[in-house]
DOTIKE-170585 format. One line per 2 residues: number of its first residue (from 1); their letters; for each residue x, y, z of C-alpha. Coordinates in steps of 0.25 Angstrom, whole numbers, plus 5000, padded with zeros to 4 digits. Layout:
N
NUM) a) X:Y:Z | ...
This chain:
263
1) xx) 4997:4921:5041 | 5011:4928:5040
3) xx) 5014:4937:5052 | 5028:4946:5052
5) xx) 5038:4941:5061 | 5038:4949:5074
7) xx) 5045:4949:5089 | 5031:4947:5097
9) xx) 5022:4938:5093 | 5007:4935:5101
11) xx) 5002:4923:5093 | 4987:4924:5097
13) xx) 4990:4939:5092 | 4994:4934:5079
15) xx) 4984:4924:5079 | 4972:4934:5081
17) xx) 4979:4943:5070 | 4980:4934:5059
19) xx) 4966:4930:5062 | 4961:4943:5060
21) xx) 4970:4945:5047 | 4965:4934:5042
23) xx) 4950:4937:5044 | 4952:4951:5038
25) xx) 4959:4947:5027 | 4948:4936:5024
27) xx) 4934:4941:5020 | 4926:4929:5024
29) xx) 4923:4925:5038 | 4933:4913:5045
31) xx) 4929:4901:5055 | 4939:4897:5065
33) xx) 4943:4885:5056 | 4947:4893:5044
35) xx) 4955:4904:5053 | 4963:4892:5059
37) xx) 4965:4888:5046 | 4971:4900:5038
39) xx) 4979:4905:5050 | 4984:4891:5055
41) xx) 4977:4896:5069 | 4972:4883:5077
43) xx) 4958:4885:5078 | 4958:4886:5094
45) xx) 4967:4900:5093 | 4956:4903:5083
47) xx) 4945:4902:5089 | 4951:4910:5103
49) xx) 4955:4922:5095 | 4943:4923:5085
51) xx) 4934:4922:5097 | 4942:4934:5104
53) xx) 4941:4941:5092 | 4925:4939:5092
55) xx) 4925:4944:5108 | 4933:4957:5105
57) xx) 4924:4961:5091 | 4935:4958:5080
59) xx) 4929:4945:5074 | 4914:4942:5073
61) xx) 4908:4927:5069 | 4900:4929:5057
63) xx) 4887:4921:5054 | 4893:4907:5050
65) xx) 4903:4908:5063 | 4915:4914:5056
67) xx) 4924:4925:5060 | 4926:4938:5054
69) xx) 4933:4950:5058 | 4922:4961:5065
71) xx) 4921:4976:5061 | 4926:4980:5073
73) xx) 4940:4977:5064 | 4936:4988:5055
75) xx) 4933:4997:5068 | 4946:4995:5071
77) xx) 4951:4998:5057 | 4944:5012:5057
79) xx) 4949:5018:5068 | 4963:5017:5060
81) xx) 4955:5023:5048 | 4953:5035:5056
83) xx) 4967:5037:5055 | 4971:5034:5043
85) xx) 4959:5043:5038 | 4965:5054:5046
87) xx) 4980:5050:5039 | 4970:5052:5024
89) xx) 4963:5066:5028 | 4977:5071:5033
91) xx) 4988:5070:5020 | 4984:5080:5013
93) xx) 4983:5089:5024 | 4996:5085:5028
95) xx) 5000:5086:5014 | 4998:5101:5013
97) xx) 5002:5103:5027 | 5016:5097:5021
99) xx) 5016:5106:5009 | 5013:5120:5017
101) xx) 5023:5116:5027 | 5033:5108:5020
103) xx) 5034:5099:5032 | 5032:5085:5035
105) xx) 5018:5084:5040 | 5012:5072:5050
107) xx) 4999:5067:5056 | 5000:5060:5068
109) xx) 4988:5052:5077 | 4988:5050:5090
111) xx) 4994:5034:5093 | 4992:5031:5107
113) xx) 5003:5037:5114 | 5010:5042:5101
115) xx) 5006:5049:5089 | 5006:5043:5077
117) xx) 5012:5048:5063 | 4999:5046:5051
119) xx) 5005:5054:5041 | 5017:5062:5036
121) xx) 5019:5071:5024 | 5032:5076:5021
123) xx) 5035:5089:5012 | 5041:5092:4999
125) xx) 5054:5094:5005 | 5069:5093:5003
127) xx) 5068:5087:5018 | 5058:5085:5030
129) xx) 5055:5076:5040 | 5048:5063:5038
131) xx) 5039:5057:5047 | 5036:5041:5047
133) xx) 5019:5039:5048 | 5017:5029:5058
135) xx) 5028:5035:5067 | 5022:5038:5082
137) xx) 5027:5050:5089 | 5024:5055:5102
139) xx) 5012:5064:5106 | 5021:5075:5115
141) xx) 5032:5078:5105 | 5027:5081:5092
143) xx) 5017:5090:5087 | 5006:5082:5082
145) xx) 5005:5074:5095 | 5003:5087:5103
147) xx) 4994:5091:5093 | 4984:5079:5097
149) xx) 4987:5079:5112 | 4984:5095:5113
151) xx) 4969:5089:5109 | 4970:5079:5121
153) xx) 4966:5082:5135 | 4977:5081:5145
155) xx) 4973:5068:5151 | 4973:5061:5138
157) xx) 4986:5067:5134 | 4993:5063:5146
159) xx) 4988:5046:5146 | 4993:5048:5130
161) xx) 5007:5055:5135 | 5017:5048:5141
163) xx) 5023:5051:5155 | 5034:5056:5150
165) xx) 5035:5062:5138 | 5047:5058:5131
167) xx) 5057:5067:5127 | 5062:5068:5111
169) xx) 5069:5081:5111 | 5074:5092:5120
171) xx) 5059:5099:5116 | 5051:5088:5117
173) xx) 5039:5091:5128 | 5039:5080:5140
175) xx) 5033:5087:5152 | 5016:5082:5147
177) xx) 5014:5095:5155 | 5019:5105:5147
179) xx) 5016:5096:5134 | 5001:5097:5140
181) xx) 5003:5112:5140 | 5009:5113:5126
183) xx) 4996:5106:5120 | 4987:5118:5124
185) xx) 4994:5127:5115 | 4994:5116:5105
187) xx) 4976:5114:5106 | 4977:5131:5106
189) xx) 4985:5133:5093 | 4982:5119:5086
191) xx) 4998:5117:5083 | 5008:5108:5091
193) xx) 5022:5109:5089 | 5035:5099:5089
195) xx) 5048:5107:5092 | 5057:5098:5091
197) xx) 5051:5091:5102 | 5050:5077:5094
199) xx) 5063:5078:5086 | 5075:5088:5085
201) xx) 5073:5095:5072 | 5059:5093:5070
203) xx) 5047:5101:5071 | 5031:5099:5070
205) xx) 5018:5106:5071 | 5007:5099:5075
207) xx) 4990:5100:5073 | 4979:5092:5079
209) xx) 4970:5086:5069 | 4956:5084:5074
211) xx) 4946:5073:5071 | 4931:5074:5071
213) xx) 4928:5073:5085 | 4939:5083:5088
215) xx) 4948:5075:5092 | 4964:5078:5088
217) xx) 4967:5063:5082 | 4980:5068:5075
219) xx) 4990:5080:5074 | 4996:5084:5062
221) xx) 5004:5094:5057 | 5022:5097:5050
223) xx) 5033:5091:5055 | 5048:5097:5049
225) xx) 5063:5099:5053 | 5063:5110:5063
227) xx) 5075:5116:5051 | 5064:5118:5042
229) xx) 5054:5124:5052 | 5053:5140:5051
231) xx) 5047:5148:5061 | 5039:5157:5050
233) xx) 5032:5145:5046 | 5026:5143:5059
235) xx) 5012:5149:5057 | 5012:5143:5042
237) xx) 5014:5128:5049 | 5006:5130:5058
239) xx) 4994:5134:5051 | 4995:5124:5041
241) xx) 4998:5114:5051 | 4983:5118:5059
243) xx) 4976:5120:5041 | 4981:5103:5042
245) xx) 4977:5101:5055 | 4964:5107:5052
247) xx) 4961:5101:5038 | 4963:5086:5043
249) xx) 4955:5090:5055 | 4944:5094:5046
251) xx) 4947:5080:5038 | 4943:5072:5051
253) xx) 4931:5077:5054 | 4934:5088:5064
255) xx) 4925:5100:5062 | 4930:5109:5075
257) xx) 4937:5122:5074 | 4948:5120:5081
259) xx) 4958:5126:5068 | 4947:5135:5066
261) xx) 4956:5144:5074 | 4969:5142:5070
263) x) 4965:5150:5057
């Protein structure tokens, strides 16, 4: 089996992977033998990882004493689902959100310590700002991270923080305190906003999405060139930014009324 070239290399690691590539990619159940075979493994290596593998719950022996890979795989593979299912439900809303504003529109998931980009939209526009999916971004700087930490209780928020919180522009918010402070405002009106705080010249206004057990599992909302940005727009962004956050809400299963108020 061909693996790309890489700088760090764990050869039990490798071994173990190719074993469960190999198992995934074959329908049929494998012996020990047949494994060493395919993969040029000695059988000894085999043996030791298949048998780990059986401890942890990622390979089970069928009947005739072969291996094959357990459910607990597809477990695994779910949990992703959720969030490429929340990616699906979230374009067209994101879609119109982008053709009301004219902006650049993002869904971001929380990622351990960072937030990661799901999705972007860009508008029909002579210019905007583009936004890579897959990029990962701070919680304390951008909108749509506040917009998921407002929804957190304030232990929780300070084991995801760091210490210090870094500082990316003259605006950016790195005293936790006053960033804790600033979140209560953002669960009160539903809207969390990047004043240049992540980036000279760029804006963005954030929304919690909620998931079926009212948990805020995403924010989402514009991001544009702070030369773009008109103050008599404000109430128009804001309420379609809360109309998305609200519809993909609803998409996920959450039946509160927390955007009940907003209109």
């Amino acid at each position: 089996m061909k693996r790309s070239k890489t700088n760090y290399s764990v050869p039990a690691v490798d071994r173990m992977l190719d074993i469960i590539e190999f198992l995934s990619s074959n329908r049929k159940s494998c012996g020990i033998t047949e494994l060493s075979k395919a993969l040029k493994i000695n059988t000894n290596s085999i043996f030791r990882i298949m048998k780990r593998l059986v401890e942890r719950g990622y390979v089970e022996l069928d009947p005739s004493g072969k291996y094959q890979l357990s459910t607990k795989f597809f477990t695994i593979g779910m949990s992703l689902y959720t969030r490429f299912e929340l990616r699906q439900c979230a374009r067209k809303h994101l879609e119109w959100l982008s053709s009301e504003t004219g902006e650049t529109t993002q869904i971001h998931i929380p990622d351990g310590e960072q937030m990661l980009v799901m999705d972007t939209v860009v508008p029909h526009a002579s210019y905007f700002l583009q936004v890579i999916p897959g990029s990962r971004v701070y919680y304390h700087s951008n909108a749509f991270g506040k917009a998921v930490l407002a929804f957190m209780d304030e232990k929780e928020i300070r084991a995801i923080l760091p210490k210090n919180l870094p500082s990316l522009t003259k605006n950016t918010i790195t005293d936790i305190n006053v960033l804790i402070s600033q979140l209560k405002n953002v669960r009160k009106t539903g809207i969390a906003f990047d004043a240049e705080e992540y980036n000279y010249g760029v804006f963005c206004i954030g929304s919690p999405v909620f998931d079926i057990e009212e948990k805020a599992v995403a924010g989402l909302g514009i991001t544009g060139l702070t030369g773009r940005y008109h103050s008599s727009d404000s109430k128009k962004i804001i309420n379609a930014v809360l109309e998305t956050a609200r519809r993909v809400s609803a998409e996920t299963g959450y039946e509160g009324d927390y955007f009940a108020k907003f209109k």
